[in-house]
C-alpha positions as CSV (number, residue, x, y, z in Angstrom):
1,X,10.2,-11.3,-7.0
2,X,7.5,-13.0,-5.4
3,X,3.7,-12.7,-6.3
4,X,0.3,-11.8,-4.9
5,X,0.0,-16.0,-5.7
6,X,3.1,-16.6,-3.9
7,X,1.7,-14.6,-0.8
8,X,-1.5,-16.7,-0.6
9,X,0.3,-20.2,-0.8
10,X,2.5,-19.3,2.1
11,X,-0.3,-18.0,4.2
12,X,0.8,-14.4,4.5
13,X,-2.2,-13.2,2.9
14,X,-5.8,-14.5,2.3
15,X,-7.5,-14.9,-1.4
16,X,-9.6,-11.5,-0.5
17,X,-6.6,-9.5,0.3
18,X,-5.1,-10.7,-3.0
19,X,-7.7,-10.3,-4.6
20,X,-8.4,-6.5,-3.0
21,X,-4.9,-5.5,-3.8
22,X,-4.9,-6.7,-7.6
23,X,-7.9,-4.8,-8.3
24,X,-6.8,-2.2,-6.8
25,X,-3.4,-1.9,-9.0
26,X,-5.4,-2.7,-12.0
27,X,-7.5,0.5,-11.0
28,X,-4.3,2.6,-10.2
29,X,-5.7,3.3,-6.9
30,X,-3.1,4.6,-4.5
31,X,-1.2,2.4,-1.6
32,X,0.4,2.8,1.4
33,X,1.7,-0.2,3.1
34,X,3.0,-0.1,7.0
35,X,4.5,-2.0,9.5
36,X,6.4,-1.6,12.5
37,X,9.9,-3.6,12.7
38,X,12.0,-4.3,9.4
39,X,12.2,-6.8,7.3
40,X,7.9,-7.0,7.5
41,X,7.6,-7.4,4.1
42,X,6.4,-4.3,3.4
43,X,8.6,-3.8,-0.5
44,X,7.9,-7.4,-0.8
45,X,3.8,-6.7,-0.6
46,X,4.1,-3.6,-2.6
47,X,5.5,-5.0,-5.2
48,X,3.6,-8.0,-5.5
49,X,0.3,-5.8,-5.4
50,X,1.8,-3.4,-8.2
51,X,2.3,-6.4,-11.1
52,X,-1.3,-6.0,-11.4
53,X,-1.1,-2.7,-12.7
54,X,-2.1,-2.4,-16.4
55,X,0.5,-3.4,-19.0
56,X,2.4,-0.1,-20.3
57,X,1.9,1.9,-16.7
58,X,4.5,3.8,-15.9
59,X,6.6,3.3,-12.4
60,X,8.2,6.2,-11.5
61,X,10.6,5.6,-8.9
62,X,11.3,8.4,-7.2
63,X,14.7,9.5,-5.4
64,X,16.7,12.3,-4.0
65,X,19.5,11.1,-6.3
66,X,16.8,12.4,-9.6
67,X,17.5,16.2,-8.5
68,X,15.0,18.6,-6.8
69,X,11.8,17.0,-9.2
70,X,12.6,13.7,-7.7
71,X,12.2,12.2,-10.7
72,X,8.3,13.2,-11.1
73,X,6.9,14.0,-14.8
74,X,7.0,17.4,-15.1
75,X,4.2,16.7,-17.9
76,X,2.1,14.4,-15.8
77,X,0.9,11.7,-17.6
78,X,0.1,9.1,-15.3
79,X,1.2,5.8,-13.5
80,X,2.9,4.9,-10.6
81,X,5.0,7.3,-8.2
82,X,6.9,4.9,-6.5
83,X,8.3,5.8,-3.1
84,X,10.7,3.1,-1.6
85,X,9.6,4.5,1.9
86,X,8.3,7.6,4.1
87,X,11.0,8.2,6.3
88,X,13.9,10.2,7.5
89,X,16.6,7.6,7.3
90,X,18.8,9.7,5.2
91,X,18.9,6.9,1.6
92,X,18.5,8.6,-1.8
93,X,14.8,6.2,-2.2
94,X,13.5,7.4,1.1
95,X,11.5,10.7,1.3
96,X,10.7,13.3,3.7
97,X,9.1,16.3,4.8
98,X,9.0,18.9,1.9
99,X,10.2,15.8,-0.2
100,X,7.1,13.8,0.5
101,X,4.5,16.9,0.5
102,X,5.8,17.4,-3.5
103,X,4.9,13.6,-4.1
104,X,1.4,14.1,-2.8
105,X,0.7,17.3,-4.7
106,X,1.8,15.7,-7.5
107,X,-0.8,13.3,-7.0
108,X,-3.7,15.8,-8.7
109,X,-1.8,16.0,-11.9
110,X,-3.3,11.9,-12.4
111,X,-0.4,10.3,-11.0
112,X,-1.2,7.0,-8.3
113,X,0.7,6.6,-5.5
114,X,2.3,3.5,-4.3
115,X,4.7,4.0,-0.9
116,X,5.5,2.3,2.2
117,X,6.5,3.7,6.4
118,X,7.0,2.2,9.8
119,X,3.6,2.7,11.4
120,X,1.3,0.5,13.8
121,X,-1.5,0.8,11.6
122,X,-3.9,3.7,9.7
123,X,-4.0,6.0,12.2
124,X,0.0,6.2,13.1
125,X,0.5,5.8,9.4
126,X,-2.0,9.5,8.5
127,X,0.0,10.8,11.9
128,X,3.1,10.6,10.4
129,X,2.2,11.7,7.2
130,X,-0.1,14.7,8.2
131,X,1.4,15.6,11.6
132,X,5.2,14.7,10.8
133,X,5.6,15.6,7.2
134,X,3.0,18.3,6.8
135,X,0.7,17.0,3.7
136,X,-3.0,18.3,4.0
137,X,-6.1,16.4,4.5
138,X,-7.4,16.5,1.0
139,X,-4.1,15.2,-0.4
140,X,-3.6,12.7,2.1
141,X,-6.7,11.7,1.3
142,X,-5.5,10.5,-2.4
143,X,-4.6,7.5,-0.3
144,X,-7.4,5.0,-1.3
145,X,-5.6,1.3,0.7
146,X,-3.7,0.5,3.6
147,X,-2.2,-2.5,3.9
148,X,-1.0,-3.1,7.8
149,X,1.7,-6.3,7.9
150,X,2.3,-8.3,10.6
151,X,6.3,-9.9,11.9
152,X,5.9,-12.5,14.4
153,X,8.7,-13.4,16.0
154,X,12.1,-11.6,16.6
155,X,12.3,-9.0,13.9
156,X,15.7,-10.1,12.2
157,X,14.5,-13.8,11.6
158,X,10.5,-13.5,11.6
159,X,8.4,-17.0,12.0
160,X,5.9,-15.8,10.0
161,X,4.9,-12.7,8.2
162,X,1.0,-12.0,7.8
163,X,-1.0,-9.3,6.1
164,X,-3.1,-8.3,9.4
165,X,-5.2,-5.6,8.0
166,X,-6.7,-4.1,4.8
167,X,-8.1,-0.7,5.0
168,X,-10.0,1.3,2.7
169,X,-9.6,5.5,3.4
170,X,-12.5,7.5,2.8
171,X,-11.7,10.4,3.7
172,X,-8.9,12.4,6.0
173,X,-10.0,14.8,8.8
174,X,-7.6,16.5,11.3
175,X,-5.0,14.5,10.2
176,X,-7.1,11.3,10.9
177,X,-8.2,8.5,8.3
178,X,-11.5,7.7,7.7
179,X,-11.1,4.1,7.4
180,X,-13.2,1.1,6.9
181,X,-11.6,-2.8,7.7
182,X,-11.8,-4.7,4.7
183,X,-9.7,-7.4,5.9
184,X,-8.4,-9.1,9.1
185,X,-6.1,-11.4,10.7
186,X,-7.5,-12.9,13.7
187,X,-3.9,-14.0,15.7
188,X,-5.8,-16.7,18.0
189,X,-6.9,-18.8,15.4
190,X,-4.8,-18.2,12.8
191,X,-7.8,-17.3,10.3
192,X,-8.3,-14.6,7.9
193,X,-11.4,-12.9,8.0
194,X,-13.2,-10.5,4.8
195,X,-15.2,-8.0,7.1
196,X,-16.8,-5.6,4.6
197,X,-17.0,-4.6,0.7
198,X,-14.9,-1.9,-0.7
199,X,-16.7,0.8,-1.6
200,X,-14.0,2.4,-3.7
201,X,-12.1,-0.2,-4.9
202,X,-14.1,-2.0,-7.6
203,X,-15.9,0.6,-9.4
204,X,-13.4,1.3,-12.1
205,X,-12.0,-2.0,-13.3
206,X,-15.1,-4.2,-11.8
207,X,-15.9,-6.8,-9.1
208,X,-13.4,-9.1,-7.3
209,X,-14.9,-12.1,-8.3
210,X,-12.6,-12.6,-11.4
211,X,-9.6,-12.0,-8.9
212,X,-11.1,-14.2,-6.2
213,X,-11.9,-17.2,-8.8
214,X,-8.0,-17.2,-10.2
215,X,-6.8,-16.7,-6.4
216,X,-9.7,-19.3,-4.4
217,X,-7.4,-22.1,-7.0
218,X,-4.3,-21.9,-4.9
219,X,-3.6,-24.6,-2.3
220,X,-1.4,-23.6,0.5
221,X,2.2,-24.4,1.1
């Protein structure tokens, strides 16, 4: 399994990205993480992001194959729901419709959320789950990151895979995110760029410095 490290020495994320998404395990915030083609490395980023969590949290991976609760607490109790992806593909691990609308009602009862769906960024992301599988604005809204990944070249046998975007989602209205760009890829240059503060992430666990120290150490591969 690779690692948020492993991610910054091949250049598929910056140190502020890594640093963003660490934090934001270690705070249990919730994630969503799009692309459009497969094989993005959309799992891959999730699950990198998610070994930050605190030690002892609970991962609850949810499937069809767990019965009707899907494999949610009925007691609560916290941690990780862990949805392999949004979609209608028809696999036990992939959700939809009244399937996902549980999940994210779920969320009030203190569970995080940590999923992934084909999307061209925030707003197709929101569209699909608002529009297409029918969860309301304040739940969708439990959503705190979006993590928009990049597949250069042919989709079966990328060149590359790169973390374009980093989004923080403050708020949900008519189905749309309120979203500010933390993070960037600019494609000409081939540079990452940190474009604003959270404002959510950070305020539970602390400042990114501590992450940004341990992942500023790295040196490309």
């Amino acid at each position: 399994m690779l690692t948020l490290a492993d991610l910054v020495r091949n250049r598929t994320m910056s140190t502020g990205m890594a640093a963003t998404l660490a934090l934001a395990a270690e705070e249990r915030r919730s994630m969503l993480f799009v692309a459009i083609p497969r094989l993005a490395g959309k799992s891959t980023v999730m699950q990198a992001a998610l070994q930050y969590a605190p030690p002892g949290t609970p991962m609850h991976r949810l499937s069809r194959g767990a019965g009707p609760g899907l494999g949610i607490p009925a007691a609560g109790g916290g941690g990780y729901l862990v949805v392999a992806e949004v979609s209608p593909a028809g696999f036990e691990e992939y959700l939809w419709g009244a399937e996902v609308r549980r999940v994210f009602a779920a969320l009030g009862s203190g569970f995080s959320l940590a999923t992934a769906l084909h999307a061209g960024g925030a707003d197709q992301a929101f569209e699909v789950l608002t529009a297409q599988n029918g969860v309301p604005d304040d739940q969708a809204a439990r959503v705190d990151l979006v993590t928009y990944i990049r597949s250069v070249g042919p989709w079966h046998r990328p060149s590359r895979r790169v973390v374009s975007q980093i989004l923080e989602i403050n708020g949900v209205v008519d189905g749309l995110p309120e979203a500010r760009l933390l993070h960037r890829w600019s494609e000409p240059d081939d540079h990452f760029v940190d474009v604003e503060p959270p404002l959510r992430v950070g305020t539970r666990a602390g400042t990114l410095e501590r992450y940004r120290a341990e992942f500023d150490t790295l040196e490309p591969r």
